[in-house]
C-alpha positions, 0 to 999 in steps of 0.5 A: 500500500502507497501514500497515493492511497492512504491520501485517497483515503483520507480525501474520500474517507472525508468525502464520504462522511454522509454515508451512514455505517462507512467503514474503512478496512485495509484491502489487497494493497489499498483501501476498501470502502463499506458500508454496513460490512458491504464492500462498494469502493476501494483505494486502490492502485493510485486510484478512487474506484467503485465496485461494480459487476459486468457479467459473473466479474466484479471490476473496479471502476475508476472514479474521477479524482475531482469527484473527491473534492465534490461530496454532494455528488460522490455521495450521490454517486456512492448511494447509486452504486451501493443500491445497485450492490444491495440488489445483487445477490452475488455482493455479500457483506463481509462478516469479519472486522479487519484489524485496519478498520476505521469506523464512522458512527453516524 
């Protein structure tokens, strides 16, 4: 894990903040975002990406960094993106806590 994600972290992370149960654990190099133990985003590879499913794959997409330094519309874009998960059967929650999470009570 770099500094590039620990300071995406941090801007999305703060971003985020209206997210009600976001969580963030330490992921494969990066960081991933949760909400209620429901992974739908990542810090990862120098980059802010949403979790998304195209076919029997999941993907990361990548997310314009400016859209960090606009909540209203990153949150809006999460809240999309986390409906679309809740509908997916395939998007489990994760059940254990990382020893590298950070939680918002909200």
């Amino acid at each position: 894990m770099g500094r590039a994600e620990d300071e995406i972290r941090v801007d999305a992370e703060d971003a985020l903040g209206a997210i009600e149960g976001l969580e963030v654990r330490r992921v494969f190099s990066g960081w991933g975002f949760y909400q209620r133990g429901l992974l739908f985003a990542a810090a990862w590879e120098g980059e802010f990406r949403f979790r998304t499913r195209q076919g029997r794959h999941w993907v990361y997409e990548t997310v314009d960094r400016e859209l960090l330094d606009r909540p209203d519309e990153l949150v809006s874009a999460a809240r999309s993106i986390l409906a679309r998960l809740e509908a997916e059967p395939a998007a489990a929650r994760a059940g254990k806590r990382g020893s590298g999470t950070v939680r918002r009570g909200r």
